[in-house]
C-alpha positions as CSV (number, residue, x, y, z in Angstrom):
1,X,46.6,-52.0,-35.3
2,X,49.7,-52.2,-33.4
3,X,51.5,-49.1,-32.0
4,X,54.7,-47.9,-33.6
5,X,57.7,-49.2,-31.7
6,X,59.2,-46.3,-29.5
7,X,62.9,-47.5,-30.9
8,X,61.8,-46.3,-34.3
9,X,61.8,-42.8,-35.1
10,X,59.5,-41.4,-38.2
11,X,61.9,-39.2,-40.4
12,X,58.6,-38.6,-43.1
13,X,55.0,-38.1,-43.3
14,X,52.5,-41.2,-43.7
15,X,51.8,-42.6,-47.1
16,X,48.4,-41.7,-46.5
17,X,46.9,-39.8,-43.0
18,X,44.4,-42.6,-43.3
19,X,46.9,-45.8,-43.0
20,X,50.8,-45.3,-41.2
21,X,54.2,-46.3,-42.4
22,X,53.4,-49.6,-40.7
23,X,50.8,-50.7,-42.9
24,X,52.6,-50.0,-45.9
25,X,55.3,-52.6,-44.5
26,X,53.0,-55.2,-43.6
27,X,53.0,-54.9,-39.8
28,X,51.6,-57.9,-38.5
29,X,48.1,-57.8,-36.7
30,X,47.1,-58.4,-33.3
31,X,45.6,-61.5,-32.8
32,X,41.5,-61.5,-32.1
33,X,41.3,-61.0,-28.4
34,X,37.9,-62.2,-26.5
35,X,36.1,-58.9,-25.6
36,X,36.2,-58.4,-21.8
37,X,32.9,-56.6,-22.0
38,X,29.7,-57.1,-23.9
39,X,30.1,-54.2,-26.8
40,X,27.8,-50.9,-27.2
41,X,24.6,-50.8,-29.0
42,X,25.0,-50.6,-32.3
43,X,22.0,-48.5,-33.4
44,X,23.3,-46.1,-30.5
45,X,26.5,-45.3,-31.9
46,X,24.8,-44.8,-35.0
47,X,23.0,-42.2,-34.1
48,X,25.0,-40.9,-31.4
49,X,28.7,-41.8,-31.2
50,X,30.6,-41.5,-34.6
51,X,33.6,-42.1,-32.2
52,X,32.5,-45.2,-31.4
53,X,32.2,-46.2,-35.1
54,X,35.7,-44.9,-35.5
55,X,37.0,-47.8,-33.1
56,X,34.8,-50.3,-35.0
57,X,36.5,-49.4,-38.2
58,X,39.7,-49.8,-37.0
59,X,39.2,-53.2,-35.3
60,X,39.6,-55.9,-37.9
61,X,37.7,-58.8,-35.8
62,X,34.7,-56.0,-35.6
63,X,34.7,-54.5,-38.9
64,X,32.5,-57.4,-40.1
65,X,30.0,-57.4,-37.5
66,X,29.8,-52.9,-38.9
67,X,29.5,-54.3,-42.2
68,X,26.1,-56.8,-41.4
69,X,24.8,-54.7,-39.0
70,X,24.7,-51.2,-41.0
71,X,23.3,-53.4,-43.9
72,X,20.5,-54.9,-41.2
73,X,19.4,-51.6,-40.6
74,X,19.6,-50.6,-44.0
75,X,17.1,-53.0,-44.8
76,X,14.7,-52.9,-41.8
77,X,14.3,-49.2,-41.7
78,X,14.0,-48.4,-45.8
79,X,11.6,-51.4,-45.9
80,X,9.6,-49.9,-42.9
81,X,9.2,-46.3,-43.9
82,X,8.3,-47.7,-48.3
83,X,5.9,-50.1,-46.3
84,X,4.4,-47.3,-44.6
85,X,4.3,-45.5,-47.9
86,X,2.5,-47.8,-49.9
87,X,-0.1,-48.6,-46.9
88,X,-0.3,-44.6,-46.8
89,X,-1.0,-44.8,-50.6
90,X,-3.8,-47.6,-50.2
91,X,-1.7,-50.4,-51.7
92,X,-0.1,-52.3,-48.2
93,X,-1.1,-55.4,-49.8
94,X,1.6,-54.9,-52.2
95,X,4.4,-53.6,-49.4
96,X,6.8,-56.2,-50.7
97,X,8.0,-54.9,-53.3
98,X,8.2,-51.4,-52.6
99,X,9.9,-52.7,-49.5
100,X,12.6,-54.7,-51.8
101,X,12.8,-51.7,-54.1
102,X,13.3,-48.7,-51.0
103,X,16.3,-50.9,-49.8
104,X,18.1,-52.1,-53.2
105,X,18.0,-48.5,-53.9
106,X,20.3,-47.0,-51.0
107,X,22.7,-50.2,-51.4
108,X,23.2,-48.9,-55.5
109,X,23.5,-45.7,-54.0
110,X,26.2,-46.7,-52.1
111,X,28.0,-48.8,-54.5
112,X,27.8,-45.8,-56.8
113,X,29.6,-43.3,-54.5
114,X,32.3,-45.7,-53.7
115,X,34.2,-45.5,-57.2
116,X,34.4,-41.2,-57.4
117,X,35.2,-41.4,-53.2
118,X,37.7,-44.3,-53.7
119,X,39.4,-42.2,-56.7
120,X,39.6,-38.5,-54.8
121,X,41.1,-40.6,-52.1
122,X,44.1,-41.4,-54.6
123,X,43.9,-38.1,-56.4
124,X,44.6,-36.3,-53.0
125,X,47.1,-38.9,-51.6
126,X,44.8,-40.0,-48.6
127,X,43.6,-42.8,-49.9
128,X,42.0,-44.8,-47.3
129,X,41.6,-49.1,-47.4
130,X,39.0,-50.4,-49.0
131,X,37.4,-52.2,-46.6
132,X,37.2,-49.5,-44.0
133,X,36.0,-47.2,-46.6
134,X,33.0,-49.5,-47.4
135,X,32.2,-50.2,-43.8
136,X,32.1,-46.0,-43.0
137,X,29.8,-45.9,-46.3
138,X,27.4,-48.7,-44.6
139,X,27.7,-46.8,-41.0
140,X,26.8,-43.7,-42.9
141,X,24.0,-44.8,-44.3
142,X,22.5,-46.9,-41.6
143,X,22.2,-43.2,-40.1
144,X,20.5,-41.9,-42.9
145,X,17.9,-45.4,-43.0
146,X,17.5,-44.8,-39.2
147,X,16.1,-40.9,-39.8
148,X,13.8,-42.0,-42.2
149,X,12.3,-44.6,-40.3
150,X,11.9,-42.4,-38.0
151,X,9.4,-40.2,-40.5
152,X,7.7,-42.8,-41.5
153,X,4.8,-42.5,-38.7
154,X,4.2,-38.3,-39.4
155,X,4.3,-39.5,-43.7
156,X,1.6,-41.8,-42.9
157,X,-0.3,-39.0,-41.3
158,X,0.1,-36.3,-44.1
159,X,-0.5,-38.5,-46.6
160,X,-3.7,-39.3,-45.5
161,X,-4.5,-35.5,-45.0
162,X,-3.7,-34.3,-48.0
163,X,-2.3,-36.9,-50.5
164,X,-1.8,-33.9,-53.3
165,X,0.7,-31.9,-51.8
166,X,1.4,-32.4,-47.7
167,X,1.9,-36.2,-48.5
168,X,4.5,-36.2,-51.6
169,X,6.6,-33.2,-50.3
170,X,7.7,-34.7,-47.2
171,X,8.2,-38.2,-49.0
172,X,10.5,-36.2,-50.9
173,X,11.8,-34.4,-48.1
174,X,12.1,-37.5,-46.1
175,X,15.0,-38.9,-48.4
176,X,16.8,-35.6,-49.0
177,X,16.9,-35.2,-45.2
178,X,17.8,-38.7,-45.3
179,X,20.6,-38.5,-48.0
180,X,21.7,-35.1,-46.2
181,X,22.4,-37.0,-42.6
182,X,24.5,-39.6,-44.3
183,X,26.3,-37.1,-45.8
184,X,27.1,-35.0,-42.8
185,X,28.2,-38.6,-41.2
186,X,30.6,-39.9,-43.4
187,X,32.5,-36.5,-43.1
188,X,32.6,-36.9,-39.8
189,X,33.9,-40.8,-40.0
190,X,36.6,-39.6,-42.4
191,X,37.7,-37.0,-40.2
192,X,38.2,-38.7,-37.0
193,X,39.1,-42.0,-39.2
194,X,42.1,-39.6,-40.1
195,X,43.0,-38.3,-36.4
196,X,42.8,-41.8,-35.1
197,X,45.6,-43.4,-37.1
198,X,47.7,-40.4,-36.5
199,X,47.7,-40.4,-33.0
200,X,48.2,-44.2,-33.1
201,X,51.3,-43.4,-35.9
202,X,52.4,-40.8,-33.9
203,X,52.4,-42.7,-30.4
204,X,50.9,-39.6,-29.3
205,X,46.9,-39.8,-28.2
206,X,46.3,-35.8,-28.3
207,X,48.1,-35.7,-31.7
208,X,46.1,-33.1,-34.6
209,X,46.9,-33.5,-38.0
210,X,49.4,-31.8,-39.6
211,X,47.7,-28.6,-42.0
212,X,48.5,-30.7,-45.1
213,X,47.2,-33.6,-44.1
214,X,43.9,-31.9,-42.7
215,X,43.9,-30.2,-46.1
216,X,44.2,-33.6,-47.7
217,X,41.4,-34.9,-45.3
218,X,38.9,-32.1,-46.0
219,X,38.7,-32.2,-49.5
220,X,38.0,-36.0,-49.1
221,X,35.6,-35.9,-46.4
222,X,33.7,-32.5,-48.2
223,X,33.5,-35.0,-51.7
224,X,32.0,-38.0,-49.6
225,X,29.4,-35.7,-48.5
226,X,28.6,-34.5,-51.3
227,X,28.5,-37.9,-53.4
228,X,26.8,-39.8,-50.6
229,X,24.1,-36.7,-49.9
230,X,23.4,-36.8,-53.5
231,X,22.6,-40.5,-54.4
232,X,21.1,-41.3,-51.5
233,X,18.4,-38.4,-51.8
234,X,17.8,-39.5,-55.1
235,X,16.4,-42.1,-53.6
236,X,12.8,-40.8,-54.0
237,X,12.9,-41.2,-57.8
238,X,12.4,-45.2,-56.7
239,X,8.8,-44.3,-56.4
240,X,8.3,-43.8,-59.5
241,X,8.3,-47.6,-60.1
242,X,5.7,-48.2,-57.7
243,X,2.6,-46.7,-59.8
């Protein structure tokens, strides 16, 4: 995104705190640039640097390498820990499909929180581009995949103990712990989403948004949370399927 010319002066707020006067005009892009540097881990600003995700959103020539890469690890780490599942449950001959089934169910998740998110953007004039807001939803849950992979090893265990109570709670607790962490993340995306393109509206790198506009922001980024927090730890009902 280019920066605002220092000629022009803004005489009115932003359209939206999530896209500047410029973008409303059609401001051409820069062109793709050869990185000078090989680019940061992926799973490490995933689970580390939300800042770093921030950048990635608002780099076109990157925001498709987010896209793939959140829906890789999507995949990998729902079909790991509903592997683990079903081999804790003495069916891992059968790990395909609950594999198939764990990851399908956080992408409809997803495409089910984008519509009400997409429409409270609108509702409270901070409506942010599509495509970003997909990307953040992907990021977000990536996170979310990556925590329960990481509980698939001490479900395993429990389950094995004590397959009547130990076992099921913390399958359920995986995914609401799960749901909860993508939750928390795309609140934080929207937020510094926001204070990103203001600074670079604004010319000003230690620019804060105005109180409307953080207003604005916080009632989006608190409905995200909620919406994403909730499908995704639904995500447990999938089970049900498996027998």
């Amino acid at each position: 995104m280019e920066a605002i010319s220092p000629t022009v002066s803004l005489t009115a707020e932003p359209l939206t705190p999530f896209m500047p006067w410029s973008v409303e005009e059609r401001a051409p892009l820069h062109e793709p640039a050869v990185p000078a540097e090989p680019e940061r881990q992926l799973l490490v600003e995933l689970l580390r640097e939300p800042s770093a995700i921030v950048e990635r959103l608002l780099d076109a020539t990157r925001l498709q390498g987010l896209v793939v890469g959140s829906v890789g690890v999507i995949a990998v780490c729902t079909s790991a820990f509903a592997a683990t599942a079903s081999a804790a449950r003495g069916h891992g001959e059968a790990w395909a499909v609950p594999a198939a089934l764990a990851s399908m169910n956080v992408l409809l998740a997803l495409a089910a929180s984008l519509g009400p998110i997409y429409a409270a953007s609108i509702l409270v004039a901070a409506r942010v581009p599509i495509a970003r807001l997909v990307a953040a939803l992907l990021a977000s849950a990536a996170t979310g995949s990556l925590l329960l992979a990481g509980l698939a090893p001490p479900l395993y265990l429990l389950w094995r103990l004590d397959a009547e109570w130990a076992g099921p709670l913390l399958l359920t607790a995986a995914f609401l712990l799960s749901g909860w962490a993508a939750g928390a993340r795309i609140h934080r995306l929207l937020s510094l989403l926001a204070e990103s393109v203001t600074r670079v509206a604004l010319g000003n790198p230690t620019a804060v948004l105005s109180s409307e506009d953080a207003y604005r922001v916080g009632i989006l980024a608190r409905v995200s949370w909620m919406m994403v927090a909730f499908t995704s730890g639904l995500g447990f009902w999938a089970f049900n399927a498996l027998g």
